[in-house]
C-alpha positions as CSV (number, residue, x, y, z in Angstrom):
1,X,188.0,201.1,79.3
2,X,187.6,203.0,82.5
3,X,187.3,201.1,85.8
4,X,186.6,202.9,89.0
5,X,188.3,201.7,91.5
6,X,186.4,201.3,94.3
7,X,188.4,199.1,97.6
8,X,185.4,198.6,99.6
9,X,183.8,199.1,102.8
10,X,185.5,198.0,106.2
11,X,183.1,197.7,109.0
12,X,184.1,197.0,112.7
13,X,181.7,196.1,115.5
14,X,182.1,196.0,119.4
15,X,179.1,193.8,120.6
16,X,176.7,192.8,123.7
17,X,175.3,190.0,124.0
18,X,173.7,188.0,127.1
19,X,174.2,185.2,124.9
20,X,177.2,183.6,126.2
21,X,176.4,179.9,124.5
22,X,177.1,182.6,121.0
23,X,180.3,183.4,122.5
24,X,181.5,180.4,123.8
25,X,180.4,178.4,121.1
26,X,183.1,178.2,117.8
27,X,181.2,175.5,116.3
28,X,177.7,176.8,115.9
29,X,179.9,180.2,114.9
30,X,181.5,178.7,111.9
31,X,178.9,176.5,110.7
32,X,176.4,180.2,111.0
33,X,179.5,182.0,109.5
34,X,180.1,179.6,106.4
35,X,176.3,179.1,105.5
36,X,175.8,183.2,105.8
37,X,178.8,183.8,103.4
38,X,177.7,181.3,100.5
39,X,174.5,182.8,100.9
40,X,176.3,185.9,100.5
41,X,178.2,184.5,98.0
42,X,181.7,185.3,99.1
43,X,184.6,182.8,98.6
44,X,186.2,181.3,101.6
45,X,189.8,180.6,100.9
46,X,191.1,179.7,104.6
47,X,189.8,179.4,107.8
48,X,192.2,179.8,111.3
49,X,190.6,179.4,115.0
50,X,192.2,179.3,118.7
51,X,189.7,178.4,121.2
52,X,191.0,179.8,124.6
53,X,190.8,178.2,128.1
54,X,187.3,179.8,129.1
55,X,185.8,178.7,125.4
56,X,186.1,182.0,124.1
57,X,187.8,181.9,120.5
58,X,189.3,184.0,117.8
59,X,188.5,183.3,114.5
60,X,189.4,184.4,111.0
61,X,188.3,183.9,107.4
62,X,190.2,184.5,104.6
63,X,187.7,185.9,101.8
64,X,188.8,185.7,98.3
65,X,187.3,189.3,98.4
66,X,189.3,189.7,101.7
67,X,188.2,188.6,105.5
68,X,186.0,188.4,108.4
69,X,187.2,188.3,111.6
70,X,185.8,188.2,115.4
71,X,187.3,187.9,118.6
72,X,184.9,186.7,121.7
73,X,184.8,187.9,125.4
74,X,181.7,186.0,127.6
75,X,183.5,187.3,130.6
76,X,181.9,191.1,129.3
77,X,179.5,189.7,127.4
78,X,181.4,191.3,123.9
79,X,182.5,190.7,120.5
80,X,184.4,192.5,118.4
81,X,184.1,191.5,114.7
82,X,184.9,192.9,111.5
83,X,184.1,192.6,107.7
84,X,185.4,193.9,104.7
85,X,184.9,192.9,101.2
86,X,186.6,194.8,98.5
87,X,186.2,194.5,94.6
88,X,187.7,196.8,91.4
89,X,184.8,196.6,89.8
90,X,181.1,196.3,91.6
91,X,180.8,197.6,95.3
92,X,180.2,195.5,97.9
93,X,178.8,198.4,100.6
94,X,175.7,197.0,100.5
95,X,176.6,193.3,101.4
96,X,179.0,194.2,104.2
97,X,176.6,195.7,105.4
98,X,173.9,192.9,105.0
99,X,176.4,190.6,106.3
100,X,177.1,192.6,109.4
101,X,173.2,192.8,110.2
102,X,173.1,188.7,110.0
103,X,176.1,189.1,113.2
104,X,174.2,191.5,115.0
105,X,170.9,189.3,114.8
106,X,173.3,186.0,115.6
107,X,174.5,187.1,118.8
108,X,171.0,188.6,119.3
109,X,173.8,191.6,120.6
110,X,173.2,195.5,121.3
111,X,175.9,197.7,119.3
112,X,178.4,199.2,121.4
113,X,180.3,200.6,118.8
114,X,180.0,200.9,114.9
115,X,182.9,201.9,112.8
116,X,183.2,202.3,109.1
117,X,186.2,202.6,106.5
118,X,185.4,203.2,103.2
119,X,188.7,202.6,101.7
């Protein structure tokens, strides 16, 4: 048996937003952030947060498929945050980038900059 081996697609996102209540508020994020993934149906294995001084937060989930992560800044107005999912055997492209979208709408943001690593 042949298996193509195919890592995944990494994408990373700058963000606008003139939603600072999105980036000052973790709780709403991972309560959006878990619902989207089951829906998704990813695997959460561990979740770590800091919330900073100014509510901004930093935020990462462990993905059994590998991780999502974001960082917050409502003094700009930005977000970075980043997906990847990898798998040996079906390819995932398609959800990241599905997943990504459901962000994008959340923070109601403009794209600053879009990167992608097909690894």
């Amino acid at each position: 048996m042949n298996l193509i081996y195919n890592k995944g697609l990494h994408v990373l996102l700058t963000l606008k937003t003139k939603s600072l209540e999105s980036l000052t508020n973790y709780s709403d994020f991972e309560i959006f952030t878990k619902k989207t993934l089951e829906r998704f149906d990813t695997e959460i294995v561990g979740i770590t947060h800091h919330i900073f001084e100014n509510k901004s937060f930093t935020a990462s989930f462990c993905l059994k498929e590998s991780h999502l992560c974001i960082h917050t800044w409502p003094e700009f107005n930005q977000c970075t945050f980043d997906i990847f999912l990898c798998n040996y055997i079906n390819d995932n492209s398609k959800k990241v980038e599905e997943i990504s979208e459901e962000f994008i709408q959340y923070f109601n943001a403009e794209i600053l900059q879009k990167d992608e690593i097909y690894r």
